[in-house]
C-alpha positions as YAML, in Angstrom:
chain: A
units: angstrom
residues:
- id: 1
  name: UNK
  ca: [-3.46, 5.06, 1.76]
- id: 2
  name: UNK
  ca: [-1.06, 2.20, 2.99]
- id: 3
  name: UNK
  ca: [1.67, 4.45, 2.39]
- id: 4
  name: UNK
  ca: [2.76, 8.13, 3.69]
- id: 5
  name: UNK
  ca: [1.13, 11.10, 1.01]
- id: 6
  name: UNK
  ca: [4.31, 12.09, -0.97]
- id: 7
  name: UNK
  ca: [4.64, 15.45, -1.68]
- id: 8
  name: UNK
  ca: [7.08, 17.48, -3.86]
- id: 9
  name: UNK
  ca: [7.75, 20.91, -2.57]
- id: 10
  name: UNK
  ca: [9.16, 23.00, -5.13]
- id: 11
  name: UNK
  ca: [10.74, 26.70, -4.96]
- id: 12
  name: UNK
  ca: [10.41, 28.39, -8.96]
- id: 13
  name: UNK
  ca: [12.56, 30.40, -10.67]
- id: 14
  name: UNK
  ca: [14.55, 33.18, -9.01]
- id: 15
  name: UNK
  ca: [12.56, 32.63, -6.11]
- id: 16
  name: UNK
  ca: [15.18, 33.20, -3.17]
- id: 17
  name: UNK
  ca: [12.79, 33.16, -0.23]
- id: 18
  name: UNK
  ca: [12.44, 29.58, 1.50]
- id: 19
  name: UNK
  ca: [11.73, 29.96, 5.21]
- id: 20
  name: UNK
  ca: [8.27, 29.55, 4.80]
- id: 21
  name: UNK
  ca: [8.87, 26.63, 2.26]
- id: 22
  name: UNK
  ca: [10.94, 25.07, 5.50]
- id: 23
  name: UNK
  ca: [8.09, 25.13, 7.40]
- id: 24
  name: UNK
  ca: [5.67, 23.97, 5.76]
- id: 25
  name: UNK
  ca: [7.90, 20.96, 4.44]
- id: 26
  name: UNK
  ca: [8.66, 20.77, 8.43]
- id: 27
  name: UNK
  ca: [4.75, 20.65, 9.14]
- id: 28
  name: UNK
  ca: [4.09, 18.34, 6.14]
- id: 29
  name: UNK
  ca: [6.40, 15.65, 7.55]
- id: 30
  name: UNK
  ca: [5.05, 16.09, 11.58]
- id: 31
  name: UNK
  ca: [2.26, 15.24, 10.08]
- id: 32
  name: UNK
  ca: [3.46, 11.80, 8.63]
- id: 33
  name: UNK
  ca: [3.90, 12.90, 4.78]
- id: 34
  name: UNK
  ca: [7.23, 12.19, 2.64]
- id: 35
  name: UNK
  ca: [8.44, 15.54, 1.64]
- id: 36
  name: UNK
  ca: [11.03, 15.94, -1.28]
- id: 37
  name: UNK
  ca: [12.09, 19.59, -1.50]
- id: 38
  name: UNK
  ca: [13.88, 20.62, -4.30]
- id: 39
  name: UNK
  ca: [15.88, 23.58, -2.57]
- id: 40
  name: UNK
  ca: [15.59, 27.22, -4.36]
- id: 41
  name: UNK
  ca: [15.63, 27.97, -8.32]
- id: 42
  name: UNK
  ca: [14.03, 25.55, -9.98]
- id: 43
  name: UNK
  ca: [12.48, 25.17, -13.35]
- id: 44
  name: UNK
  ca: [9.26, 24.37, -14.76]
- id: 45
  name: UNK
  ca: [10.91, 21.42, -16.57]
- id: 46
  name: UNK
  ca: [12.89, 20.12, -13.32]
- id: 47
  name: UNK
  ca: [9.80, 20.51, -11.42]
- id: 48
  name: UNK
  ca: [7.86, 18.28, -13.89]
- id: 49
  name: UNK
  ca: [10.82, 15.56, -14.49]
- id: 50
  name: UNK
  ca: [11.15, 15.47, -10.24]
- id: 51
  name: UNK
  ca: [7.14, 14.65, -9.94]
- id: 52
  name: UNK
  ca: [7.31, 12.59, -12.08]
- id: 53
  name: UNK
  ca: [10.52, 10.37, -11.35]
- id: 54
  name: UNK
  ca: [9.53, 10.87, -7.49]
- id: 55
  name: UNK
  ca: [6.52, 9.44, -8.04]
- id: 56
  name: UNK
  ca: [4.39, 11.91, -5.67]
- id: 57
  name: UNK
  ca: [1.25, 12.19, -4.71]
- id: 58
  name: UNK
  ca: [1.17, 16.02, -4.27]
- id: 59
  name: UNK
  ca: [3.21, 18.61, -6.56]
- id: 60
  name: UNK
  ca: [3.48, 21.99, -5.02]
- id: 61
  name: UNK
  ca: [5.21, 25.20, -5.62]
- id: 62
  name: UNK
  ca: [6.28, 28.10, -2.90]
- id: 63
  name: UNK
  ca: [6.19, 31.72, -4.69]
- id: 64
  name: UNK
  ca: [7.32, 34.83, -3.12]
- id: 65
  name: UNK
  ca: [8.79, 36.63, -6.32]
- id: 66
  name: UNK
  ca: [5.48, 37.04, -7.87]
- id: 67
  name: UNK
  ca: [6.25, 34.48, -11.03]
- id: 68
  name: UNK
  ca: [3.76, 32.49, -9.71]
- id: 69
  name: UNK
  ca: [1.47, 32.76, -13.31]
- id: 70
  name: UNK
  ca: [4.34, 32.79, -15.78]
- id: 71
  name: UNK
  ca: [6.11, 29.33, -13.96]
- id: 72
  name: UNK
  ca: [2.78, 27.65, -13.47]
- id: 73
  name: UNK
  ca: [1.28, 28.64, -17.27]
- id: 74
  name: UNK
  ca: [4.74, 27.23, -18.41]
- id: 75
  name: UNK
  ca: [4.53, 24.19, -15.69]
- id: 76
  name: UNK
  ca: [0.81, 23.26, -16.67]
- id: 77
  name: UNK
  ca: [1.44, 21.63, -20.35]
- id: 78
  name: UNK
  ca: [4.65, 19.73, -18.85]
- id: 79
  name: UNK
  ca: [3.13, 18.66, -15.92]
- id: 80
  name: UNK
  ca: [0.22, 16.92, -18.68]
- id: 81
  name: UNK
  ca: [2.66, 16.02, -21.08]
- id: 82
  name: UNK
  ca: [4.14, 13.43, -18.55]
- id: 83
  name: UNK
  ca: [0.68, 12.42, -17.58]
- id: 84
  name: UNK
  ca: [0.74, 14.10, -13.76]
- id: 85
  name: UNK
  ca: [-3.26, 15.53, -13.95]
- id: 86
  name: UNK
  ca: [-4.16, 12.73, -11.41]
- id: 87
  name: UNK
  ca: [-2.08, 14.71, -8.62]
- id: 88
  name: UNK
  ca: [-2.88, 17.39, -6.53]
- id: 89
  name: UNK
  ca: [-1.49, 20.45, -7.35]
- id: 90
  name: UNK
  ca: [-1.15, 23.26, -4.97]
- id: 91
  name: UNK
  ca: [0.50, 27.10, -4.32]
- id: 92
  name: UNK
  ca: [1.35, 28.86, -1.65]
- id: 93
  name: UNK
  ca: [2.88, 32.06, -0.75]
- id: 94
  name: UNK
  ca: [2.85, 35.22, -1.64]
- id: 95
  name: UNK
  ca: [-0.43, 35.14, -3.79]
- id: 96
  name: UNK
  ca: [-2.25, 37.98, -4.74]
- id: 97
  name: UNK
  ca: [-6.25, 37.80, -4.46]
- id: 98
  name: UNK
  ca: [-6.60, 38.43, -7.69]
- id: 99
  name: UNK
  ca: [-4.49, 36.09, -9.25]
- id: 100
  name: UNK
  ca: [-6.50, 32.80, -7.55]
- id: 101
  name: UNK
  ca: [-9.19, 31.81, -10.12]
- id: 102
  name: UNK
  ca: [-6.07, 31.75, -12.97]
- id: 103
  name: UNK
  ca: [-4.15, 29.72, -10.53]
- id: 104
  name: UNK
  ca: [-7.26, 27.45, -10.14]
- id: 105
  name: UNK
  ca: [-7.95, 27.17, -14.31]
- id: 106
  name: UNK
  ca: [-4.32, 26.36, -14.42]
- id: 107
  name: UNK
  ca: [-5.08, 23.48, -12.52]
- id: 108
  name: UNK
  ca: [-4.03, 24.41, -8.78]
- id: 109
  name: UNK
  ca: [-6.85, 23.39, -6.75]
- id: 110
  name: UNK
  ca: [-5.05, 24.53, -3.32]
- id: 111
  name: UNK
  ca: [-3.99, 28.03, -3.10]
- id: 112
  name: UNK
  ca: [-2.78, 29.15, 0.60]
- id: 113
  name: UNK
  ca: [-1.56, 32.94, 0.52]
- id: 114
  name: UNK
  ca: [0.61, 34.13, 3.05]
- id: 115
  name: UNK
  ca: [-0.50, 33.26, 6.53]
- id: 116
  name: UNK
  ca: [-2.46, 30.17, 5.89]
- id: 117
  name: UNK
  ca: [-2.65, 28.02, 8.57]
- id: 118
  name: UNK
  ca: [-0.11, 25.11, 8.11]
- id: 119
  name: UNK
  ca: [-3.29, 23.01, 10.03]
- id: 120
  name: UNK
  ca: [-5.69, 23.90, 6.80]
- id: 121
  name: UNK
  ca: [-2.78, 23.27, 4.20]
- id: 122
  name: UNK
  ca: [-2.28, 19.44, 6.19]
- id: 123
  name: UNK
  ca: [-5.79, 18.86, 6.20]
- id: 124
  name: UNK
  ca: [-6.51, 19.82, 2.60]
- id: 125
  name: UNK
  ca: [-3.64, 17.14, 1.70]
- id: 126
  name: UNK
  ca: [-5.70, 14.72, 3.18]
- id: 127
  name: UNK
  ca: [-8.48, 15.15, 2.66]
- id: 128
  name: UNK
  ca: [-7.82, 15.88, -1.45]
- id: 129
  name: UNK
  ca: [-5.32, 12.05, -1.57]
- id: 130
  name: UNK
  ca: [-7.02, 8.91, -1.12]
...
């Protein structure tokens, strides 16, 4: 790309918990990405109007409250309704195992639980956006 990977870090719903959405955003821009966080609370519809007026490359969510299914089944038709399916779409945090393949037919093709390495989450970026 002749241009840094923009990504939209997003926080959903009552979510409250951010440090690790710091970090990442933190390792996301070391590594020469434009980062746009939204800050705690948002909506499904905020998150789709921001990717989409933002322009990004990358639209991703940090869950820790364990909404992750309702916000992204609620996220999914909004996100194609303003024509974002070309952009990667990824989750992290607090994930249970058993919750990845719906996460994945939702449309999320990078999940990182808790503890993923913020090397593999940089790496997937690029390797996903050409």
């Amino acid at each position: 790309m002749s241009r840094p990977i923009k990504v939209l870090l997003a926080k959903p719903g009552l979510d409250g918990h951010d440090q690790g959405a710091k970090i990442v955003a933190r390792a996301l821009m070391d590594a020469g990405m434009e980062v746009i966080y939204t800050g705690l609370r948002q909506t499904p519809e905020a998150v789709a109007s921001m990717s989409l007026q933002e322009d990004v490359d990358v639209i991703s969510l940090s869950s820790m409250a364990g909404s992750h299914l309702p916000f992204c089944r609620t996220l999914k038709p909004l996100l194609e309704a303003n024509g974002l399916t070309d952009k990667l779409w990824l989750i992290g945090g607090n994930l249970p195992k058993q919750d990845h393949q719906a996460l994945r037919d939702l449309g999320f093709t990078g999940i990182f639980p808790t503890g993923a390495r913020l090397d593999d989450i940089v790496a997937f970026i690029r390797e996903q956006v050409k």
